[in-house]
C-alpha positions in Angstrom: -53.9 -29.9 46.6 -52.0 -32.6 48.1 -54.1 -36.0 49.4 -54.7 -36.0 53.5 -57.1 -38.5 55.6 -57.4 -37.9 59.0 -59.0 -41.5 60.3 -61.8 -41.5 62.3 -62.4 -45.3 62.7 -60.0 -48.1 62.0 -60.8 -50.6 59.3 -62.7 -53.6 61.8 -62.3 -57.4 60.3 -63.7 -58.6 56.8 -65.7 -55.9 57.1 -66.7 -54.2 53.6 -64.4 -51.8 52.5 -66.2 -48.8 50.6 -65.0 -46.1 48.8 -67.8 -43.0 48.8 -66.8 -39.9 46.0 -68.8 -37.5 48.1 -69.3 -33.3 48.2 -72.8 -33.6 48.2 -75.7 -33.5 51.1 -76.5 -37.4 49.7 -72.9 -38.2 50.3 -73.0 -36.8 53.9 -76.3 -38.9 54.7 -75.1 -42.2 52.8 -71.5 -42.5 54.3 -73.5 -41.9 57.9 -75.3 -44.7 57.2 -73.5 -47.0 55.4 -70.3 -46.3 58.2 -72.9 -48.4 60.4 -71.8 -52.3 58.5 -68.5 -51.1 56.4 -65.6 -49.4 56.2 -66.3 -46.1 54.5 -63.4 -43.6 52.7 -65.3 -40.5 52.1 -63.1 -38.5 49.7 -63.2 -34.6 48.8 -62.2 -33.0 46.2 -61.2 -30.1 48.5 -62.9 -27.5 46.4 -64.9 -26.2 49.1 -62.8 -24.7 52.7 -65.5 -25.9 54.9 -67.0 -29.0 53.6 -70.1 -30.6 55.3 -68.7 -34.3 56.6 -70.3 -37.5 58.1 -69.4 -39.2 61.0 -66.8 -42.1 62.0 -65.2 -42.3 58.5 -61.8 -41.7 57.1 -61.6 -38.2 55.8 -59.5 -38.0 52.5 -58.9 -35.0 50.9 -57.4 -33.9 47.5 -57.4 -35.6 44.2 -56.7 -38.8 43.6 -54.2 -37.6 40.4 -56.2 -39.2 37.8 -57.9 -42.2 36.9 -54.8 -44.3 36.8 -53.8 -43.1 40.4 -57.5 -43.4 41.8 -57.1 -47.4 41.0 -53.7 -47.6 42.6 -55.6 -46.7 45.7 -58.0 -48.5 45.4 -56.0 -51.9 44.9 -53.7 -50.6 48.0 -56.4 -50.2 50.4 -58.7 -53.2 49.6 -61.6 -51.4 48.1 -64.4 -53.6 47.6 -66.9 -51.0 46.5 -67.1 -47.3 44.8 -70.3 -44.8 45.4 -69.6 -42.2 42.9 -72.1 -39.8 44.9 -70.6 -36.6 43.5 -72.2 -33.1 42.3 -74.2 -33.5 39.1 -71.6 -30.9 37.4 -68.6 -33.2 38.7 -68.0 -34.5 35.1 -64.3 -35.4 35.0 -64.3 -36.9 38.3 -67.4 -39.2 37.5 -65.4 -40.3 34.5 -62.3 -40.6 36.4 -64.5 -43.2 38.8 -65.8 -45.3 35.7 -62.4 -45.8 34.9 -60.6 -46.5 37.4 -62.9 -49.1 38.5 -62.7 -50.7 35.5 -59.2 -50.7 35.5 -58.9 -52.2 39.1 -62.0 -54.4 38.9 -64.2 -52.7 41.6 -67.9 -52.2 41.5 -69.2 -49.0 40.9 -72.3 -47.2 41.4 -73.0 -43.8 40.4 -75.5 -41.8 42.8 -77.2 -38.7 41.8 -80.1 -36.5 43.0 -83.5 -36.2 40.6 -83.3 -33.1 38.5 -85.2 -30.1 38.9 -88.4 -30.0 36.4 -90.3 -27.5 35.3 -93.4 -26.2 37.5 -96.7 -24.2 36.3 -95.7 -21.0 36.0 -91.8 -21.2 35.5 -89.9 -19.4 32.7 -86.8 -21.5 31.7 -83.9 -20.9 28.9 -82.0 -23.6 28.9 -78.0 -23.3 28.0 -75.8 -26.3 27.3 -73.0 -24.7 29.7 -71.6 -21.9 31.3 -70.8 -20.0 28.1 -74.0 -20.3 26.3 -75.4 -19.1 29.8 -73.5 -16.0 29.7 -74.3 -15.3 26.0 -78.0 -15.3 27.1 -77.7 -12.9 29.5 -77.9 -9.7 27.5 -81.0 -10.1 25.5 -82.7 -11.6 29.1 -82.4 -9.4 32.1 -80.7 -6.3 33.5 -80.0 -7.6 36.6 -78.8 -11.1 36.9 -78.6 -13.4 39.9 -75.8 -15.5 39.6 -75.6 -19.6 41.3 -73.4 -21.3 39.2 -70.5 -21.9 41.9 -67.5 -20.2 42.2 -65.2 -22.1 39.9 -67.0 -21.1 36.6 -67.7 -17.6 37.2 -65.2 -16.3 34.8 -67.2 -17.6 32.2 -69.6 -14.2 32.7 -66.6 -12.2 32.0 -67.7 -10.8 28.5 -71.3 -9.9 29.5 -72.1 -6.3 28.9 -75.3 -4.3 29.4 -76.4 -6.7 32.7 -75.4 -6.2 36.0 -74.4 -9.4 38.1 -74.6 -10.5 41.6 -73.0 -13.8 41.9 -73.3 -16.1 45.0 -71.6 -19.1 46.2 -70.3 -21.3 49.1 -66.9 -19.4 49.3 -65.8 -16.2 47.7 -63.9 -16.6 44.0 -60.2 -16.7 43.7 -59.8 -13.3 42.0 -63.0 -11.6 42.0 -61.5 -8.7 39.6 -62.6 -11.3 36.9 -65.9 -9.6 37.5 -65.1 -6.1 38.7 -68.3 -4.6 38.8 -69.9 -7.6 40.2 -71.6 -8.0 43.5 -70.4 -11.3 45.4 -72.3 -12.6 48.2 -71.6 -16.2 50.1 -74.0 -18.4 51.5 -74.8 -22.6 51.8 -78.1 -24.0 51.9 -80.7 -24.7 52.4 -82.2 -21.8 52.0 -86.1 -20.6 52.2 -87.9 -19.5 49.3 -89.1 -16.3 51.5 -84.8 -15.7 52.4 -84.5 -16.2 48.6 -87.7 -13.7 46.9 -86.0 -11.0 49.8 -82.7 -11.8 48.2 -83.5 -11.4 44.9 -85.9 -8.4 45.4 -83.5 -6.3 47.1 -80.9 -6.9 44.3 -83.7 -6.2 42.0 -83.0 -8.8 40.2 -84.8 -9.8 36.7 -82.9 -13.3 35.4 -81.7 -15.9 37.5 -78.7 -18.0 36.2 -78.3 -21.3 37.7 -77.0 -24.7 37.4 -79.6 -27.8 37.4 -78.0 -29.2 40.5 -81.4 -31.1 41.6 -82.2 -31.8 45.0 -83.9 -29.5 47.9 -80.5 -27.9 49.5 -81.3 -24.2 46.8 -83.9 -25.4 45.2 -85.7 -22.3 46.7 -84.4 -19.6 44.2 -86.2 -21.5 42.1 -89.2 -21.3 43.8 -88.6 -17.8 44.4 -88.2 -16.9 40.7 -91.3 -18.2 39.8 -93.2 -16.1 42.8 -91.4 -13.0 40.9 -92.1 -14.6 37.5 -88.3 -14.0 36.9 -86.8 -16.1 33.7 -84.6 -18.5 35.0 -81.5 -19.7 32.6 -81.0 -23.3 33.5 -77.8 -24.7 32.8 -78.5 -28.5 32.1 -76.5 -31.1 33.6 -73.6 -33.1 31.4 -74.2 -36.7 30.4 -74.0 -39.5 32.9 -71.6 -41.9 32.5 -72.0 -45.7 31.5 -73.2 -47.7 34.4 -75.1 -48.4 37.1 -77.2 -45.1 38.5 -79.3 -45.0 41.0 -80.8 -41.4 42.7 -81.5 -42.0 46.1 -79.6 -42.7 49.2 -82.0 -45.8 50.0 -81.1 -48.1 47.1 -77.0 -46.8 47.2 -77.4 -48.9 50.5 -79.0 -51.8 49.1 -76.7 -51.9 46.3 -73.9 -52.2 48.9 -75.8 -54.4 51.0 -76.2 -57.1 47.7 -72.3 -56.7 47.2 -71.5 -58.1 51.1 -74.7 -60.5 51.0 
């Protein structure tokens, strides 16, 4: 997909000029705030057709191109600061940030939501990825629920002897990967009594999900441990090198020590 912003608020003196990697609820809620003392590029990835977005920021969407091309922007539009405040599963962009501000010299700061532990109660398999998550599958459940996203699906491709019910934020591509598969859409949040409904009427026995972290679907979760369904948790890749941080309160500090 080809870069656009659409500008919101022109840059305003020597004020700090922030780059923010977003996609994510955090994202929304830090370029909000942080929009209120600097300059804030929120950029997409444009993988989702109807993208939350905060306020009174420049809207860029697309890829930058690559790491290389990410610093070029940088360096042409004065960044002074990078929030790397992408979804846990985001690998290759979150290395594409490290390195293109190293390359270009520009602070970085990586933010990411608290992963989901396990509760009393709660069956988990974990799976390394996608593919060890469908090979799973058959010696699990019957009936699996599906929240993985909709870029990944195809992954579940080979399963035999479950059925599948898949849901994400916008319907796959080419849903005759999965044939036989149900596909239902829906964003959260979502409430835990929504989600034991859900995966009752689907009758569902194995829940497949990403460790995403956060509150947004933690629900299903919830849910699956009302049911005592086995949930196959699909741990998150390693963090890059750098500064982390997981909450939205000390992302703003950190930016607030850069201007000081």
């Amino acid at each position: 997909m080809t870069a656009a912003a659409i500008w919101w608020a022109e840059p305003m003196g020597d004020r700090q000029r922030v780059l923010i990697l977003g996609g994510t609820a955090e994202a929304v809620d830090l370029a909000n705030r942080a929009a209120e003392q600097s300059d804030v590029s929120y950029s997409l990835a444009g993988r989702t057709r109807d993208p939350a977005l905060p306020r009174n920021v420049s809207i860029r969407k697309g890829g930058f191109g690559g790491a290389d091309a990410m610093a070029d922007w940088m360096r042409e539009n004065g960044t002074d600061a990078v929030i790397d405040a992408t979804h846990p599963f985001a690998a290759q962009i979150a290395r594409n940030a490290l390195t293109a501000c190293t390359t270009a010299g520009v602070p970085r700061l990586k933010l990411r939501r608290v992963a989901w532990q396990t509760q009393p109660d709660d069956t988990w398999l974990s799976a390394a990825d996608v593919t060890e998550a469908a090979s799973l599958l058959s010696s699990t459940g019957r009936r699996a629920f599906l929240s993985v996203g909709r870029q990944e699906i195809s992954a579940f491709a080979p399963v035999e002897n479950t059925a599948l019910v898949a849901r994400s934020i916008d319907p796959p591509d080419d849903t005759n990967t999965l044939p036989a598969a149900t596909f239902i859409t829906g964003r959260g949040p979502f409430s835990v009594s929504d989600e034991i409904a859900l995966l009752r009427h689907h009758d569902i026995d194995v829940l497949v999900s990403k460790n995403a972290g956060g509150d947004a679907t933690y629900a299903k979760i919830a849910a699956a441990r009302e049911l005592g369904i086995t949930v196959i948790m699909i741990e998150r890749p390693p963090v890059p090198p750098g500064e982390i941080t997981e909450s939205v309160e000390t992302a703003l500090a950190w930016l607030n020590a850069l201007s000081a």
